[in-house]
KEFI-134720 format. One record per residue (C-alpha): x, y, z. Coordinates in steps of 0.1 Angstrom, whole numbers, plus 5000, padded with zeros to 4 digits. Each point is the difference from the previous one (the first is absolute). Layout:
BEGIN
XYZ
...
This chain:
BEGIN
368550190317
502850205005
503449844990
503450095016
501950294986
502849984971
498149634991
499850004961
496949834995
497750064966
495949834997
501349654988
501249955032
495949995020
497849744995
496449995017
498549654998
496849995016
497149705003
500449665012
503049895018
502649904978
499050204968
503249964977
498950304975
500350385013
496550175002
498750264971
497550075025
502250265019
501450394985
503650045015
502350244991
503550065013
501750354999
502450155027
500849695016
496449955015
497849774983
497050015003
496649744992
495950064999
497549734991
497950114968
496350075012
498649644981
502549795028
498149815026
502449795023
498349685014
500749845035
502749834998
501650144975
503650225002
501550294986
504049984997
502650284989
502949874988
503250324996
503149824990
503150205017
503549944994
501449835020
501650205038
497650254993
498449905032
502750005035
499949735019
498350025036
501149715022
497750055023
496849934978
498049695006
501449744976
503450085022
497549835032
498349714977
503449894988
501850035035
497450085029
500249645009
503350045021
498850275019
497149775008
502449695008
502250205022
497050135014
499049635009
503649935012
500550285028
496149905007
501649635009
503550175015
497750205027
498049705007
503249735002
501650315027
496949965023
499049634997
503049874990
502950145011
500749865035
500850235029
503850095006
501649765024
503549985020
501749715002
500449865034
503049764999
499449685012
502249685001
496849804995
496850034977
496550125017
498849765021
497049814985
501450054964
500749684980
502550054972
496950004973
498150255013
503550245007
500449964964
496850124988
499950315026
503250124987
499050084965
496649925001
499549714982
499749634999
503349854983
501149664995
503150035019
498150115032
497949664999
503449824995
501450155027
497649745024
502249744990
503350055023
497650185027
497949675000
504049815003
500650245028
497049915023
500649654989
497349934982
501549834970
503749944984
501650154973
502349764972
501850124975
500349744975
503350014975
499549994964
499549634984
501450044963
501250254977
497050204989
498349915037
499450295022
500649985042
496949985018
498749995035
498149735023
497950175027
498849765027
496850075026
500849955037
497350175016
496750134990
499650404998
498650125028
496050025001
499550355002
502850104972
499150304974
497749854972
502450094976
502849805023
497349695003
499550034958
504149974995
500649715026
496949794992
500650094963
503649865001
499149685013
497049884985
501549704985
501949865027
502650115029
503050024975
500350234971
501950104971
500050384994
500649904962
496549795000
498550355013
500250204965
496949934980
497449995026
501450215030
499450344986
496049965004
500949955038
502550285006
497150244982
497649915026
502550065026
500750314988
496750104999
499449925034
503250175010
498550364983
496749935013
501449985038
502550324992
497250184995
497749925029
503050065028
502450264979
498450214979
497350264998
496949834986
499350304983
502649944977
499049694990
496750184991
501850274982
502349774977
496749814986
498150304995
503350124981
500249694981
496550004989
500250354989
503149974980
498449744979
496850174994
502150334995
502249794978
497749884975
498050314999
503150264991
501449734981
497049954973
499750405001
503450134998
500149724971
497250164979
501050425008
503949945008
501249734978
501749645008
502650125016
497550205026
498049705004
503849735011
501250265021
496649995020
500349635004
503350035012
499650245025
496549805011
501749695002
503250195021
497750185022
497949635004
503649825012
500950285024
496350005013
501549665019
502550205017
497450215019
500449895030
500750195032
501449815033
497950105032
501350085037
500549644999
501449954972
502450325004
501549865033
501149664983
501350154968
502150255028
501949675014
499849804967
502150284985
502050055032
500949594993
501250044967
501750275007
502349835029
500449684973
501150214974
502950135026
500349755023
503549935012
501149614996
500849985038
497050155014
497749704975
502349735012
499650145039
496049994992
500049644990
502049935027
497550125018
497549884983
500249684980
497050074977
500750334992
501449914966
C-alpha cells in the first residue's frame, strides 16, 4: 500500500486482523513491514484462510490526509434520492401537460350561460371539480323555474342563528341529471317543508352521492376518457411507487429520505385527480362558460337591469 506523500506514519499505525468476521485481536499470522511510506504485508507459508473467513488492513492516517471527493458514492447514498424524486416529479409534470392540461380556449362573451348547462354542472367544468357550492347553487335555479320557495327565517334568541324554510311546489322534472334528481328528492324526503338547519348531520351522505354522479356524467360528455384512465393508472402507481422508495430510501438514505418520498407520493397522488383534459365538447362549453364570467365580472349595472327587463328570470 502506498500512502500519500509528506504523511508521517511509523508500523504502530497497520494492523492486519485476519479470520472470522469480527476478530477483535490483530493477526501474528501476517509479516508486514513499513518503510518509505509503503507498507507492505505477506502471509507466512503455515496460513491457510478458510471460506468465509476475511483478511482486513487497518493504516491509521491523520486526519485530512486524504482530500475529499464529492463526487464519490456515499455523496449518491446520502443524497441520490432527490435526483430520483425530481426525476418522478417532471415524469408526473409531462404526463399532467398531456392528459391533464386542458386545451387553450378563448372566451366568447356571452350574456347568458351555455345552453343546457345547469348552474352545478357550470361549476364543476370550470375548475374541474365537484364543490359544495356548485350543488347549492340548485337552490335559487330550482326558485327560478318555480319549483319550490325560498324563506329566510330571522334569528329567534340571542345565541340562535337565522335559518331558511324551503318549500316544494312542483316535482323536478322526470328526465333531470341524476345528480339534480339526488339533490331535489334528497331535500324532501321528510315532507314538502324543510329547514336547511335540520339538513347538517345527515345531508352530507346525499350531496356525496350527488357529487359523484355529477363527475361521473362530466366525464362521459366532457372529457377525454382517456384521462380518466390515465389518473387511476397514476394513482395506483404512486402508491405502489410510494411504499416501495419509501421502505428503500428508509434503509440506504436515512428517515428523512424515506418522509420526503411519502410526501411527494402522497402530492403526486392528490394532483393525479386533477388529470383531467376537457374534449371538443367540453372545450366549446368551457369557451362560453369563461366568456360568461367574464361579461359578470364587467357587467355595467344598466345593461343587467335592461336584461331583466327583458327577461324576468334572468336573475
Amino acid at each position: 500500500i502506498h500512502l500519500p506523500e509528506g504523511i508521517p506514519l511509523s508500523a504502530e499505525n497497520c494492523f492486519v486482523y485476519a479470520g472470522n468476521t469480527g476478530t477483535p485481536l490483530p493477526s501474528e499470522e501476517y509479516d508486514y513491514t513499513y518503510s518509505d511510506g509503503i507498507y507492505t504485508g505477506k502471509s507466512r507459508e503455515s496460513v491457510i484462510s478458510l471460506p468465509g473467513q476475511e483478511v482486513t488492513v487497518l493504516i491509521k492516517l491523520p486526519k485530512n490526509s486524504i482530500q475529499e471527493n464529492i463526487l464519490t458514492i456515499p455523496l449518491w447514498q446520502q443524497y441520490g434520492w432527490i435526483g430520483i424524486l425530481v426525476l418522478l416529479l417532471g415524469i408526473f409534470w409531462r404526463v399532467w401537460l398531456k392528459y391533464g392540461k386542458d386545451d387553450r380556449v378563448i372566451s366568447t362573451t356571452s350574456y347568458y350561460p351555455p345552453e343546457g348547462i345547469d348552474p352545478a354542472m357550470a361549476g364543476y367544468l370550470i375548475d374541474d371539480k365537484p364543490d359544495t357550492n356548485d350543488l347549492i347553487a340548485f337552490l335559487p335555479h330550482w326558485a327560478t323555474l318555480g319549483l319550490i320557495t325560498m324563506e329566510e327565517i330571522s334569528k329567534s334568541g340571542w345565541f340562535s342563528d337565522a335559518d331558511m324554510r324551503l318549500t316544494k311546489l312542483k316535482s323536478l322534472r322526470e328526465d333531470a341529471p341524476s345528480y339534480e334528481a339526488t339533490m331535489f328528492k334528497g331535500l324532501f324526503t321528510k315532507g314538502d317543508n324543510v329547514l336547511i338547519s335540520s339538513l347538517k348531520d345527515e345531508f352530507y351522505t346525499t350531496m356525496n352521492s350527488a357529487k359523484n354522479e355529477m363527475r361521473d356524467i362530466a366525464n362521459q360528455n366532457y372529457y377525454e376518457a382517456k384521462s380518466n384512465l390515465v389518473m387511476k393508472i397514476t394513482i395506483g402507481l404512486a402508491v405502489v411507487f410510494g411504499i416501495l422508495l419509501s421502505v428503500l430510501f428508509l434503509f440506504i438514505s436515512g428517515p428523512l429520505a424515506a418522509v420526503a418520498c411519502a410526501i411527494t407520493g402522497v402530492f403526486i397522488i392528490f394532483m393525479s385527480f386533477y388529470l383531467q383534459k376537457k374534449n371538443k365538447k367540453g372545450n366549446v362549453i368551457l369557451s362560453e362558460l369563461k366568456g360568461f364570467k367574464q361579461f359578470i365580472k364587467i357587467a355595467e349595472i344598466n345593461r343587467i337591469k335592461m336584461l331583466n327587463d327583458q327577461d324576468p328570470k334572468y336573475f
